[in-house]
N, CA, C and O atoms as CSV, one atom per row, in Angstrom:
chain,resi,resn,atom,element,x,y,z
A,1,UNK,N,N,-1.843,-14.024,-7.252
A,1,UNK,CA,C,-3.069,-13.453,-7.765
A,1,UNK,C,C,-2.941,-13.357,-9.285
A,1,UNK,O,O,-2.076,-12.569,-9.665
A,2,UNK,N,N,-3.746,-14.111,-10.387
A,2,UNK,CA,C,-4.326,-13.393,-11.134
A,2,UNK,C,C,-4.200,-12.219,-11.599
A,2,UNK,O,O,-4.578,-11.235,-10.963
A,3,UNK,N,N,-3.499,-12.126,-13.099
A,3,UNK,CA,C,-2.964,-10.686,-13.788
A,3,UNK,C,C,-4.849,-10.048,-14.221
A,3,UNK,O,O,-5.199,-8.893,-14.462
A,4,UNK,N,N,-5.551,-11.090,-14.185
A,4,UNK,CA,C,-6.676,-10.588,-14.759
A,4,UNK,C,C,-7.747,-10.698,-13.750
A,4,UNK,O,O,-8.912,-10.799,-14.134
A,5,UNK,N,N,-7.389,-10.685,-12.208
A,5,UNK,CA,C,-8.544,-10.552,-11.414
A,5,UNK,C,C,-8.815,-9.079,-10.648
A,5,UNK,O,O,-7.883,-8.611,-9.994
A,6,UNK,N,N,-9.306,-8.797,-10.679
A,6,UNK,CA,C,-9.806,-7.340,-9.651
A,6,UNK,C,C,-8.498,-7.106,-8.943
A,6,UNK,O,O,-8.153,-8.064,-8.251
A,7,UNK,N,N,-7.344,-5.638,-8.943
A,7,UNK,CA,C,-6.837,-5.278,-8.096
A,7,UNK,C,C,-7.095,-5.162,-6.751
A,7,UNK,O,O,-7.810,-4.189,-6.508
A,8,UNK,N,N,-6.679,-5.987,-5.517
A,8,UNK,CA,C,-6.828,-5.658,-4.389
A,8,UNK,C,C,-7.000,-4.175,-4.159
A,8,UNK,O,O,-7.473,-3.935,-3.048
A,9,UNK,N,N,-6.711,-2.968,-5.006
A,9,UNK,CA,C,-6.507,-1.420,-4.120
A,9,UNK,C,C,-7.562,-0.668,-4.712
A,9,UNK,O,O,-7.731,0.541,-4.548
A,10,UNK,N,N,-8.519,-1.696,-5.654
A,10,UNK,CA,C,-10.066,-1.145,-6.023
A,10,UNK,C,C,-10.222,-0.241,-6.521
A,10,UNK,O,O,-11.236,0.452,-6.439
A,11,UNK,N,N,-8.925,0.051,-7.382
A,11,UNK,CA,C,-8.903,1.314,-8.398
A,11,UNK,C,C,-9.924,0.824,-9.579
A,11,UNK,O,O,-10.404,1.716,-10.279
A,12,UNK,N,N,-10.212,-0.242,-9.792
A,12,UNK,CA,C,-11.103,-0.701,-11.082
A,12,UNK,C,C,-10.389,-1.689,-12.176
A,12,UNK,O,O,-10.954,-2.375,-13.028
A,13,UNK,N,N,-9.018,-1.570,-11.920
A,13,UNK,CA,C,-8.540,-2.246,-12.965
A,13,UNK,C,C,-7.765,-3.171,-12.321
A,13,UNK,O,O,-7.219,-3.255,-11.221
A,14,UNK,N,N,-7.903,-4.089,-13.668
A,14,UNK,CA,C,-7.180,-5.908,-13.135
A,14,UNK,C,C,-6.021,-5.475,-12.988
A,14,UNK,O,O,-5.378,-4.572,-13.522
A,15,UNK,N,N,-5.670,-6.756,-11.634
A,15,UNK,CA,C,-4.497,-6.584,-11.065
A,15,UNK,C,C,-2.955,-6.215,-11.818
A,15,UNK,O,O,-1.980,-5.517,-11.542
A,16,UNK,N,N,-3.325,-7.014,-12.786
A,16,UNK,CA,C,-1.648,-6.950,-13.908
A,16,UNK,C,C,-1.716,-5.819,-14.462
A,16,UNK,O,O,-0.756,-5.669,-15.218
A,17,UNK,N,N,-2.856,-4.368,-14.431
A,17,UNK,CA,C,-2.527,-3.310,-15.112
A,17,UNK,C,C,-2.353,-2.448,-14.226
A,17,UNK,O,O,-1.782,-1.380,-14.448
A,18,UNK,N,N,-2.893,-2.845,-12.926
A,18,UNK,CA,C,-2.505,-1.651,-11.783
A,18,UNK,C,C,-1.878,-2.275,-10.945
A,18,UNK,O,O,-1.445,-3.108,-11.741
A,19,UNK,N,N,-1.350,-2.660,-9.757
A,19,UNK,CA,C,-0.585,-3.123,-9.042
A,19,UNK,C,C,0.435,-4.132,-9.070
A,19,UNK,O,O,1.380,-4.192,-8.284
A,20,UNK,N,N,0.179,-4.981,-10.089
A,20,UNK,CA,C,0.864,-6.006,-10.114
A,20,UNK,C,C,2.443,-5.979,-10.588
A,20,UNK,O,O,3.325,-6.698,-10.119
A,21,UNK,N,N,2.641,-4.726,-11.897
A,21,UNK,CA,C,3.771,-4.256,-12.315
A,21,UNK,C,C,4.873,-3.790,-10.978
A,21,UNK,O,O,6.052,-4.033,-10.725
A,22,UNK,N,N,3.776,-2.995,-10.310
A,22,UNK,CA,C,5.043,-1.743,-9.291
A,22,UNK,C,C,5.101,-3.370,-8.799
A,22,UNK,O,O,6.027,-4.018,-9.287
A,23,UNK,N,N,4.279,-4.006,-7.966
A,23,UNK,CA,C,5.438,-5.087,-6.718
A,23,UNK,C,C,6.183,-6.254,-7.688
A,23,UNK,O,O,6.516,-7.295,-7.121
A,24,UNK,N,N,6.443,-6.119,-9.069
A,24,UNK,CA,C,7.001,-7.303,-9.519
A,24,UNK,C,C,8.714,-6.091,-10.078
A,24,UNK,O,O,9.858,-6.509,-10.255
A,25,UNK,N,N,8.271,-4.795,-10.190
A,25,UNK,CA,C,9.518,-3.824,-10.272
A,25,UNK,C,C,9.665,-3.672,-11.545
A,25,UNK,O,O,10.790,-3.309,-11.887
A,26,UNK,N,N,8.629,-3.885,-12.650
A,26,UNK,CA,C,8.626,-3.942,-14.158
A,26,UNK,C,C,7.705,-2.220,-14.395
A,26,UNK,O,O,7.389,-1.884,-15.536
A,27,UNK,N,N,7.427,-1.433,-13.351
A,27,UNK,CA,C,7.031,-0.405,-13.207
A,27,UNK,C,C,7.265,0.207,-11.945
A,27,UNK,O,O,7.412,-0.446,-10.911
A,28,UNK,N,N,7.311,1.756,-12.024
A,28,UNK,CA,C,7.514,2.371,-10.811
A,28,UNK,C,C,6.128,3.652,-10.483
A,28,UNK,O,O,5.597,4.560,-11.121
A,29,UNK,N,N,6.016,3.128,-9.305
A,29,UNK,CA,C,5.105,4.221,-8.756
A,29,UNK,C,C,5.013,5.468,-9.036
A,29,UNK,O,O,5.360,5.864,-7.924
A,30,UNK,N,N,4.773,6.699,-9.791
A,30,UNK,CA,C,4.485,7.172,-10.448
A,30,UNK,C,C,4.353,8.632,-9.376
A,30,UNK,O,O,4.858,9.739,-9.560
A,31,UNK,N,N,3.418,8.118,-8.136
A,31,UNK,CA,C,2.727,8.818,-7.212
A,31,UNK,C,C,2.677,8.550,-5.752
A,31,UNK,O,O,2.271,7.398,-5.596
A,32,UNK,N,N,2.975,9.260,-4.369
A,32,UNK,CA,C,2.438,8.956,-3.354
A,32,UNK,C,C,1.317,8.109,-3.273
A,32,UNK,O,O,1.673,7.207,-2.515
A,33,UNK,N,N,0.123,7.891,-3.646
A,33,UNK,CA,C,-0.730,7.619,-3.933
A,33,UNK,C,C,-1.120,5.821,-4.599
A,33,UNK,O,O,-1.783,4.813,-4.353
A,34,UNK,N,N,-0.114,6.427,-5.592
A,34,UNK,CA,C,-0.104,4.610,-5.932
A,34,UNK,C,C,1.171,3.715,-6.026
A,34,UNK,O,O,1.453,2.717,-6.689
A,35,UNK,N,N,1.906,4.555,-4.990
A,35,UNK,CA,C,2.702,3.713,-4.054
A,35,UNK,C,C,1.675,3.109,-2.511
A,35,UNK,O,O,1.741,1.916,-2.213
A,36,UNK,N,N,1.254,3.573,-2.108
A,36,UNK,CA,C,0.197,3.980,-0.777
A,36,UNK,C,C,-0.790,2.073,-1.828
A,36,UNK,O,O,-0.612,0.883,-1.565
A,37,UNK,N,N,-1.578,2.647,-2.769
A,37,UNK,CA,C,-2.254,1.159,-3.489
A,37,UNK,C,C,-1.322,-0.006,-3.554
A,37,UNK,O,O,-1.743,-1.118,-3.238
A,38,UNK,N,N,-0.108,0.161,-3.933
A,38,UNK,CA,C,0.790,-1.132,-4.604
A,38,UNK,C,C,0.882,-1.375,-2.941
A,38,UNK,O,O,0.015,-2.130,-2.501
A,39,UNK,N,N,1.500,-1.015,-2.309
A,39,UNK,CA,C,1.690,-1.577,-0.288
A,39,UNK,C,C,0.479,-1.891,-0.354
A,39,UNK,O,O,0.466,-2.987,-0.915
A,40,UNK,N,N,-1.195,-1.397,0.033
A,40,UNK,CA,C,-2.240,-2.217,0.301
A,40,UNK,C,C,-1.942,-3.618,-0.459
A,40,UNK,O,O,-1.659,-4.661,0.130
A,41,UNK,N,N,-2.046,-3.480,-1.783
A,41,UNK,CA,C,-2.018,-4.484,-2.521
A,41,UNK,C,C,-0.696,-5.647,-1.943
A,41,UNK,O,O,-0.660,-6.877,-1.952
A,42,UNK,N,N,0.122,-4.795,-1.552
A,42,UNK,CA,C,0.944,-5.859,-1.023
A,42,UNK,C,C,1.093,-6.943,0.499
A,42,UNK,O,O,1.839,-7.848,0.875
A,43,UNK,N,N,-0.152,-6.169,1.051
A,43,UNK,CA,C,-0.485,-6.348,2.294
A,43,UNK,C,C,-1.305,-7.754,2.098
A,43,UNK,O,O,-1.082,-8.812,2.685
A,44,UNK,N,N,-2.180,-7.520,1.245
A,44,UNK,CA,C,-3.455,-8.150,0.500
A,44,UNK,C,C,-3.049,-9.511,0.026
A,44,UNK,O,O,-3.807,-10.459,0.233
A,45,UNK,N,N,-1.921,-9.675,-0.588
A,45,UNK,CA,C,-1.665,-10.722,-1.157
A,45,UNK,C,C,-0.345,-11.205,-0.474
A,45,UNK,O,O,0.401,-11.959,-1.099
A,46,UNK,N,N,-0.116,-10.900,0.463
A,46,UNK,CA,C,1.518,-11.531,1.734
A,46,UNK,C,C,2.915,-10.640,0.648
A,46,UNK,O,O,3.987,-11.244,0.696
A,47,UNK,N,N,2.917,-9.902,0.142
A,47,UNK,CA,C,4.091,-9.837,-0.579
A,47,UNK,C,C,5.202,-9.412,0.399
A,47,UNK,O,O,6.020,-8.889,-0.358
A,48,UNK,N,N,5.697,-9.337,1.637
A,48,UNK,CA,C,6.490,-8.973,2.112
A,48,UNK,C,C,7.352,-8.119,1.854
A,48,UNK,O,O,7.477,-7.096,2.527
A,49,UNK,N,N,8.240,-8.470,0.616
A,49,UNK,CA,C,9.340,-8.419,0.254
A,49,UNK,C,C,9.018,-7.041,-0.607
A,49,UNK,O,O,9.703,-6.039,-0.401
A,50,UNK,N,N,8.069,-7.033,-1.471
A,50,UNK,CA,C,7.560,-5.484,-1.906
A,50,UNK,C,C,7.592,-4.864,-0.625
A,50,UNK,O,O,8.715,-4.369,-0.537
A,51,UNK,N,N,6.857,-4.598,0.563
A,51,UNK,CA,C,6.287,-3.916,1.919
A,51,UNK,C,C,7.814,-3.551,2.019
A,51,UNK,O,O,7.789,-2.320,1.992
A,52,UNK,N,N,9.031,-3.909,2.113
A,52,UNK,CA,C,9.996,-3.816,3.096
A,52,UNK,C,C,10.428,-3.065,1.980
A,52,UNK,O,O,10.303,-1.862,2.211
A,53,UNK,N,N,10.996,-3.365,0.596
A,53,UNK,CA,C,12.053,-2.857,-0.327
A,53,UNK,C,C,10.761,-1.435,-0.598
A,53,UNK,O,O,11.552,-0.768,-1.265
A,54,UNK,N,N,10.115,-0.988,-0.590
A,54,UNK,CA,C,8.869,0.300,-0.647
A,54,UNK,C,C,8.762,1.128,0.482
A,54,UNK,O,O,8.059,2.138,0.503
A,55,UNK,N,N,9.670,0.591,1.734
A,55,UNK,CA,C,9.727,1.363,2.868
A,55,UNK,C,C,10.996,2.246,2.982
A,55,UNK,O,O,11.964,1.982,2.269
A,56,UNK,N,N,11.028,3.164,3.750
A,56,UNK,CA,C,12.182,3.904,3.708
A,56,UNK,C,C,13.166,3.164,4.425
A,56,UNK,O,O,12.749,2.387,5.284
A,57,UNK,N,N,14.768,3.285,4.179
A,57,UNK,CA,C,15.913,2.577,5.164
A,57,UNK,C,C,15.589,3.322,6.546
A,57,UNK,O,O,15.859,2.847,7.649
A,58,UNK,N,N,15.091,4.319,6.368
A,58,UNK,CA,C,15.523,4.960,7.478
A,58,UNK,C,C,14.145,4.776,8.625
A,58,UNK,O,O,14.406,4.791,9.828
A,59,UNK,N,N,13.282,4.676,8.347
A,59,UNK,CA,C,12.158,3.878,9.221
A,59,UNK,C,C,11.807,2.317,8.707
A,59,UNK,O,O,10.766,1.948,9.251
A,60,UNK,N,N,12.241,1.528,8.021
A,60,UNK,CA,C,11.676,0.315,7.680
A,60,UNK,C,C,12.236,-0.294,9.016
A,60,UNK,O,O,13.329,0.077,9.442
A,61,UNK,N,N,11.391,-1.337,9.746
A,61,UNK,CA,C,11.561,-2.257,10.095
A,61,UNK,C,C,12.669,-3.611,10.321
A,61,UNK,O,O,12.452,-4.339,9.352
A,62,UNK,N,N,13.652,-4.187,11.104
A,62,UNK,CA,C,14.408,-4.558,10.801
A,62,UNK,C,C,13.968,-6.463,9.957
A,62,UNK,O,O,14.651,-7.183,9.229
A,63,UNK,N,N,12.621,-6.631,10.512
A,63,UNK,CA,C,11.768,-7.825,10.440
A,63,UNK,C,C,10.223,-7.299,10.137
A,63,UNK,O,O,9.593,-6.324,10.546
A,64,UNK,N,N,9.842,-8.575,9.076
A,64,UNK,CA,C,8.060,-7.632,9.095
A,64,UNK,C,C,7.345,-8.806,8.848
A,64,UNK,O,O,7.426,-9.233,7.696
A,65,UNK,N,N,6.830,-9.280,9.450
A,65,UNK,CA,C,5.601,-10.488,9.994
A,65,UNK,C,C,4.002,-9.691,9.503
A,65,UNK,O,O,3.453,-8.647,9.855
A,66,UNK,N,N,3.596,-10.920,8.413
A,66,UNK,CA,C,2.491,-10.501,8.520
A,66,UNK,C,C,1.463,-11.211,9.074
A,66,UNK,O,O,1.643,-12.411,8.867
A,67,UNK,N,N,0.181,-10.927,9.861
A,67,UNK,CA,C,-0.654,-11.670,10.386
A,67,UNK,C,C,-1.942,-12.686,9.269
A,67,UNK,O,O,-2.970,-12.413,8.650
A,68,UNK,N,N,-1.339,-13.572,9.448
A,68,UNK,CA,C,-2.611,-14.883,8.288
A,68,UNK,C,C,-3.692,-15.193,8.798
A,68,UNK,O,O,-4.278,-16.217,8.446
A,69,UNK,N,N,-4.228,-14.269,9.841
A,69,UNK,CA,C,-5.182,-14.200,10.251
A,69,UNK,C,C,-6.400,-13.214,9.880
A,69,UNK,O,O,-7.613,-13.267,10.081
A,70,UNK,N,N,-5.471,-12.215,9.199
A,70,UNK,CA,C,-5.760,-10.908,8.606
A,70,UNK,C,C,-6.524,-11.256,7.007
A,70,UNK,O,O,-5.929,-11.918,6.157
A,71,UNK,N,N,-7.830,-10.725,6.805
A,71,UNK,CA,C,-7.838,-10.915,5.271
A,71,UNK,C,C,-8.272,-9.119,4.470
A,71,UNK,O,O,-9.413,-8.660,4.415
A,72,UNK,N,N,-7.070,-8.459,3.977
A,72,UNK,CA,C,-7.716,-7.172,3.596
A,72,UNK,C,C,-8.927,-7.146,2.672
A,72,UNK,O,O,-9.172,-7.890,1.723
A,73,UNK,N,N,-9.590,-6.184,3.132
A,73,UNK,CA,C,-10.874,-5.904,1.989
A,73,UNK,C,C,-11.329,-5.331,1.162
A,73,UNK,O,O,-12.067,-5.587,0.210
A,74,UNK,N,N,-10.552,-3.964,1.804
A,74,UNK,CA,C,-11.527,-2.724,1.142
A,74,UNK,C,C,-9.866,-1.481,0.994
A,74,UNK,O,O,-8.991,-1.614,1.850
A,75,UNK,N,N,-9.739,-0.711,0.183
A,75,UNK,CA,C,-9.094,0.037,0.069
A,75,UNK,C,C,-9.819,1.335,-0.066
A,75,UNK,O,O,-10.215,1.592,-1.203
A,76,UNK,N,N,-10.097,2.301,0.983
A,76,UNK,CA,C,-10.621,3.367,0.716
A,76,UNK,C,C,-9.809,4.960,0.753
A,76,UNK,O,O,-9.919,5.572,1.815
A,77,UNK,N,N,-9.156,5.502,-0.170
A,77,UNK,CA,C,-8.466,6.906,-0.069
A,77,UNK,C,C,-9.403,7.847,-0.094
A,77,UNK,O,O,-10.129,8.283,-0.988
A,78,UNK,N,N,-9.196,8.223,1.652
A,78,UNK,CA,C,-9.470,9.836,1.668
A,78,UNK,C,C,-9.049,11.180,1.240
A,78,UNK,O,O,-9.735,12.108,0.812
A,79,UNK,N,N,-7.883,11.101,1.426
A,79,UNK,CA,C,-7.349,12.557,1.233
A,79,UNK,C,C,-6.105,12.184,0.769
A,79,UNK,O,O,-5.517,11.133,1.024
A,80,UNK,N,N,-5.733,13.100,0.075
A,80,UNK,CA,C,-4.372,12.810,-0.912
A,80,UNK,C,C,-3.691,14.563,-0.381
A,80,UNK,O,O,-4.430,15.472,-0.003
A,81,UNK,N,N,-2.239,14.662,-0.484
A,81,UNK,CA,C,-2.072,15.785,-0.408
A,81,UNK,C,C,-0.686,15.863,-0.907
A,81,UNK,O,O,0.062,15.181,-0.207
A,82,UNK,N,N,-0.026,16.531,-1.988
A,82,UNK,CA,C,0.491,15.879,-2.535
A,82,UNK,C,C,1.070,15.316,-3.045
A,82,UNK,O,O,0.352,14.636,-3.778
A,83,UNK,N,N,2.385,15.017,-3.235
A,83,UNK,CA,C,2.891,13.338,-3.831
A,83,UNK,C,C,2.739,12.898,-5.278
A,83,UNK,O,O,2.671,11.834,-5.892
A,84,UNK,N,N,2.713,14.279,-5.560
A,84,UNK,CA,C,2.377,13.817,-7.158
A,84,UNK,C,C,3.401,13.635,-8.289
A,84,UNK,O,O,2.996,14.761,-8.000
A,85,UNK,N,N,3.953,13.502,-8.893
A,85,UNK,CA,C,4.548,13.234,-10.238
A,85,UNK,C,C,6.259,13.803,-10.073
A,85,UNK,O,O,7.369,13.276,-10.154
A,86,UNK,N,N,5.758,15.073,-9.819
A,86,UNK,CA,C,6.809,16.662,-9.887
A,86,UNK,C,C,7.130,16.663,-8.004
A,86,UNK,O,O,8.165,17.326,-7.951
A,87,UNK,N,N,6.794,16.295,-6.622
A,87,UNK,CA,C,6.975,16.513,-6.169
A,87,UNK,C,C,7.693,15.346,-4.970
A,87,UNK,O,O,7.434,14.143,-5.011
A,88,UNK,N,N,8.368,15.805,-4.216
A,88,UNK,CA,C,9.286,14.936,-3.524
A,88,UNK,C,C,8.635,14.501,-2.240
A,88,UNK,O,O,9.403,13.816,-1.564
A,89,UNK,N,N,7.475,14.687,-1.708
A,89,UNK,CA,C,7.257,14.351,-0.313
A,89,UNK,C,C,5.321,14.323,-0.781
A,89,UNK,O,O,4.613,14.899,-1.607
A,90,UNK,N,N,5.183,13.609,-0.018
A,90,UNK,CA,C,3.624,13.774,-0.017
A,90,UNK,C,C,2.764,12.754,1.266
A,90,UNK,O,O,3.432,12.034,2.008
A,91,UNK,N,N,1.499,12.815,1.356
A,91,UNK,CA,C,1.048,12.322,2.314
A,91,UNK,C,C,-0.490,11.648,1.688
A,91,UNK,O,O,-1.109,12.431,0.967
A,92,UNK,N,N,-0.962,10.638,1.853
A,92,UNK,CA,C,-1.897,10.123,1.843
A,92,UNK,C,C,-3.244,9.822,3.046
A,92,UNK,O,O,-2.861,9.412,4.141
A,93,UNK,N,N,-4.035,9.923,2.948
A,93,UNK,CA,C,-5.002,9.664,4.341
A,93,UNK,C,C,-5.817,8.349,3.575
A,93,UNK,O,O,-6.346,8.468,2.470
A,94,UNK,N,N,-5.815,7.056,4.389
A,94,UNK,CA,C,-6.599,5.815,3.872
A,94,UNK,C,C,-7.120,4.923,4.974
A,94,UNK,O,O,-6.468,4.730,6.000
A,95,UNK,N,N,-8.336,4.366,4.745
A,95,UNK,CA,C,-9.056,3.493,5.689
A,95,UNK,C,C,-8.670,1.984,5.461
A,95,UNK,O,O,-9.656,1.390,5.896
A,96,UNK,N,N,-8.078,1.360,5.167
A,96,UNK,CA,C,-8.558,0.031,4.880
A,96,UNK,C,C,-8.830,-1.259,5.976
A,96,UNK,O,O,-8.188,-1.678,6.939
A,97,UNK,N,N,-10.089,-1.662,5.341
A,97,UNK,CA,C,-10.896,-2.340,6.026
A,97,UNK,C,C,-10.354,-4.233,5.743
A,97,UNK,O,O,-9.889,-4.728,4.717
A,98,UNK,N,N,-10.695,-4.994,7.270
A,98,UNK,CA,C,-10.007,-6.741,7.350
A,98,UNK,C,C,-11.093,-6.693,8.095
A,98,UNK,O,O,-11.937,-5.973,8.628
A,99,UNK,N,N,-10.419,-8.596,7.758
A,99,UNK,CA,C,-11.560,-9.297,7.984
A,99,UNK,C,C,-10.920,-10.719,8.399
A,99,UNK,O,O,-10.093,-11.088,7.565
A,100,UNK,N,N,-11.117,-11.727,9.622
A,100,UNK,CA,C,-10.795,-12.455,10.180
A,100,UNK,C,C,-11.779,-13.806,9.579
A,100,UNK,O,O,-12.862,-14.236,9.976
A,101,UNK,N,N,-10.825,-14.267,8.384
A,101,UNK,CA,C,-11.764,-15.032,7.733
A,101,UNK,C,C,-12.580,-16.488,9.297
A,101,UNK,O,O,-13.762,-16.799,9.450
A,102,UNK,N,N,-11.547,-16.906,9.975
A,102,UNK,CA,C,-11.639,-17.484,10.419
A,102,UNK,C,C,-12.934,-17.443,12.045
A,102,UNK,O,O,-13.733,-18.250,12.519
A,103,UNK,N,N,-12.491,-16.037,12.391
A,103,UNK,CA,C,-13.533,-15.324,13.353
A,103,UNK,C,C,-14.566,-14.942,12.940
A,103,UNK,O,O,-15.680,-15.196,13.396
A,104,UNK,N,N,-14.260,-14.213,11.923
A,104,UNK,CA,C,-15.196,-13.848,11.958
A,104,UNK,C,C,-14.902,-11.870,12.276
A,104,UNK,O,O,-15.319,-11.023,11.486
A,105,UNK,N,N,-14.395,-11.648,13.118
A,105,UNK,CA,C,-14.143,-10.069,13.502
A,105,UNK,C,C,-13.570,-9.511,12.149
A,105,UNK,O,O,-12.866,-9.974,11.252
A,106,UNK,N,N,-14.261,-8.160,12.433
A,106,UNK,CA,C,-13.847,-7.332,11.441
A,106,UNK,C,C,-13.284,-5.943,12.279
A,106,UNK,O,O,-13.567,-5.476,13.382
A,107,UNK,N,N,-12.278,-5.495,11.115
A,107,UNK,CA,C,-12.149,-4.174,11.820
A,107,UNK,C,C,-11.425,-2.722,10.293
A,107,UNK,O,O,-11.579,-2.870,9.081
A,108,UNK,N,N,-10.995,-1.998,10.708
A,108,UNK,CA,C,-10.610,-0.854,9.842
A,108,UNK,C,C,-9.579,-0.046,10.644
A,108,UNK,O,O,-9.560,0.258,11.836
A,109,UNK,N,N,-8.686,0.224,9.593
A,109,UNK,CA,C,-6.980,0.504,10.107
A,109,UNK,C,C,-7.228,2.044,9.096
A,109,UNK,O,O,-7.287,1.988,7.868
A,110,UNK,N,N,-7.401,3.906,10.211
A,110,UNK,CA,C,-7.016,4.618,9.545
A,110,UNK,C,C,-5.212,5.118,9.421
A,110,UNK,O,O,-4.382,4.808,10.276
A,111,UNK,N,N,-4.972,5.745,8.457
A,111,UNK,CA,C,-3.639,5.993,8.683
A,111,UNK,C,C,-3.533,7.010,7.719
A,111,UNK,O,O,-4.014,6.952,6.587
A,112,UNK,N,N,-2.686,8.243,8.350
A,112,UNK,CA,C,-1.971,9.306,7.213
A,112,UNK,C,C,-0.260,8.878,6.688
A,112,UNK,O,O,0.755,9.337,7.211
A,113,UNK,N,N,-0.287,8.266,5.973
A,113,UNK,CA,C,0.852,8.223,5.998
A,113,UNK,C,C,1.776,8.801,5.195
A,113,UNK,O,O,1.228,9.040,4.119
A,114,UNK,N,N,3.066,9.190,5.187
A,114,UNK,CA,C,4.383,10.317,4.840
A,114,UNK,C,C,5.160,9.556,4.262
A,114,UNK,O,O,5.787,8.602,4.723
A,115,UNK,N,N,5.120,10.133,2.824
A,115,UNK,CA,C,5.740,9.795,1.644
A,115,UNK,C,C,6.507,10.547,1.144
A,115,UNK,O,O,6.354,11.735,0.859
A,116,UNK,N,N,7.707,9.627,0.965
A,116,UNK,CA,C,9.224,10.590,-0.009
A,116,UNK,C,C,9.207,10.393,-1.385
A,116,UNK,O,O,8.454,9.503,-1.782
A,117,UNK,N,N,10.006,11.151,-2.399
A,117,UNK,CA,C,10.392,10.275,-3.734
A,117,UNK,C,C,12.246,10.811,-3.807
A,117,UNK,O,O,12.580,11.996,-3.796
A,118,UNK,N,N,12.974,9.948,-3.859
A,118,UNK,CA,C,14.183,10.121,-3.930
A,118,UNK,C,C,14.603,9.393,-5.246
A,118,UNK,O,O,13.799,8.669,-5.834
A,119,UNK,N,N,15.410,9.522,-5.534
A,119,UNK,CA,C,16.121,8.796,-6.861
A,119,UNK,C,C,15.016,8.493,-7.734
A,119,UNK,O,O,15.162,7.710,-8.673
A,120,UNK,N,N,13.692,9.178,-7.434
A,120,UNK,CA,C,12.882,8.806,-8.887
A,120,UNK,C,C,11.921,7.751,-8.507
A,120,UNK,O,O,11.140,7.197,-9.281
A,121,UNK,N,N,12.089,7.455,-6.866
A,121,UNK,CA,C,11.177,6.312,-6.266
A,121,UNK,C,C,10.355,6.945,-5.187
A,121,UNK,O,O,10.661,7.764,-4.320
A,122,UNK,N,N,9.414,6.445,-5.429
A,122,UNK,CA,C,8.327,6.632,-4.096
A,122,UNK,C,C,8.778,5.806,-3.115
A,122,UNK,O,O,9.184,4.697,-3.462
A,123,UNK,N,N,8.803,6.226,-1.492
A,123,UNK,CA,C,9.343,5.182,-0.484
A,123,UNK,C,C,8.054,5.544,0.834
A,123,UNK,O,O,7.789,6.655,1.294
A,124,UNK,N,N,7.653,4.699,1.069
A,124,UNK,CA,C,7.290,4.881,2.273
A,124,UNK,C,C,7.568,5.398,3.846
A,124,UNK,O,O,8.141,4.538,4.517
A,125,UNK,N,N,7.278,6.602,4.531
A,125,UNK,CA,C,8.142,6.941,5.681
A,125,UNK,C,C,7.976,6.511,6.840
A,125,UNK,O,O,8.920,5.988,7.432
A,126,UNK,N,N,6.434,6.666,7.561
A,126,UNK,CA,C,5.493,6.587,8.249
A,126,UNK,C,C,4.156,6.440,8.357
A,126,UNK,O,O,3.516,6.141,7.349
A,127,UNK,N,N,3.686,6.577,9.262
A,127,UNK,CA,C,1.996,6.959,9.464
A,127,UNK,C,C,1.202,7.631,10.716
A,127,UNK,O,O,1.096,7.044,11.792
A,128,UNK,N,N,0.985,8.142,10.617
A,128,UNK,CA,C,-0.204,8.404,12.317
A,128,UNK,C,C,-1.704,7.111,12.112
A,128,UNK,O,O,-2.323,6.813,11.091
A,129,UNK,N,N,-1.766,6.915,12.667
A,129,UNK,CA,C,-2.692,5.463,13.039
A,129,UNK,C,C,-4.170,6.510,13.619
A,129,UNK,O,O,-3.953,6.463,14.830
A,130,UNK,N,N,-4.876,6.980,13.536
A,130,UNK,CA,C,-6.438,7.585,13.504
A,130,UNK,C,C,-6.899,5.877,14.991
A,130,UNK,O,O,-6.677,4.668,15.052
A,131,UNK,N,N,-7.622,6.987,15.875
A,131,UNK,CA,C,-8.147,5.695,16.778
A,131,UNK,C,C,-9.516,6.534,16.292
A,131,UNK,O,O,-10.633,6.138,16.625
C-alpha cells in the first residue's frame, strides 16, 4: 500500500503517517487503541508477520492463515477503555466490516479485545467475538 493512500483503520490520515510506521517497526504503538488500528490495518493489507509479532506469546497462535477471500472495509471503534499512554492493560470494543470481493457476501466481525503493554509495547491478548 501506498505511504500516501487512505489508511485502511480510517483514522483520516495517509497510510505512511498512521499505520504504516507501527507494522514496518520504525514506530511504536503509543496506545491500546492504535495498536487495535495498526492489526486492522494489518489484516487489510495480508501483513501477517505484523498480526503474529503484535500478539501476545502467550495467546498468539502457533500458525496464522489469512483468508484471500476476505476484503476488509470499514474500521469502526466503539468503545475504548483504557490502554492509554500511562497504563498497562486496556481493552478496545470494534466492528469491522468485509467484503467477499468475489461473492459478493458481506459481513461484520464485533470484538472486545484485551490489551497489555509490557516492555513499553502494546501486545495483543484476546477478544470476545459479539454474535
Amino acid at each position: 500500500m501506498a505511504d500516501d493512500a487512505r489508511c485502511p483503520c480510517l483514522s483520516g490520515l495517509p497510510f505512511g503517517e498512521c499505520c504504516a510506521p507501527v507494522l514496518r517497526g520504525t514506530r511504536v504503538a503509543a496506545t491500546a487503541e492504535a495498536l487495535m488500528r495498526s492489526r486492522y490495518s494489518a489484516f487489510a493489507v495480508g501483513d501477517v508477520a505484523w498480526l503474529r509479532a503484535s500478539w501476545h506469546p502467550g495467546t498468539r497462535p502457533a500458525t496464522l492463515d489469512l483468508d484471500d477471500d476476505v476484503a476488509w472495509r470499514r474500521l469502526d471503534i466503539l468503545a475504548v477503555h483504557a490502554g492509554g499512554p500511562f497504563d498497562d492493560a486496556g481493552e478496545v470494543e470494534f466492528a469491522a466490516s468485509w467484503r467477499n470481493p468475489v461473492t459478493g457476501e458481506r459481513g461484520r466481525l464485533h470484538e472486545r479485545s484485551r490489551f497489555v503493554r509490557e516492555n513499553g509495547r502494546w501486545l495483543y491478548v484476546d477478544g470476545d467475538v459479539a454474535t
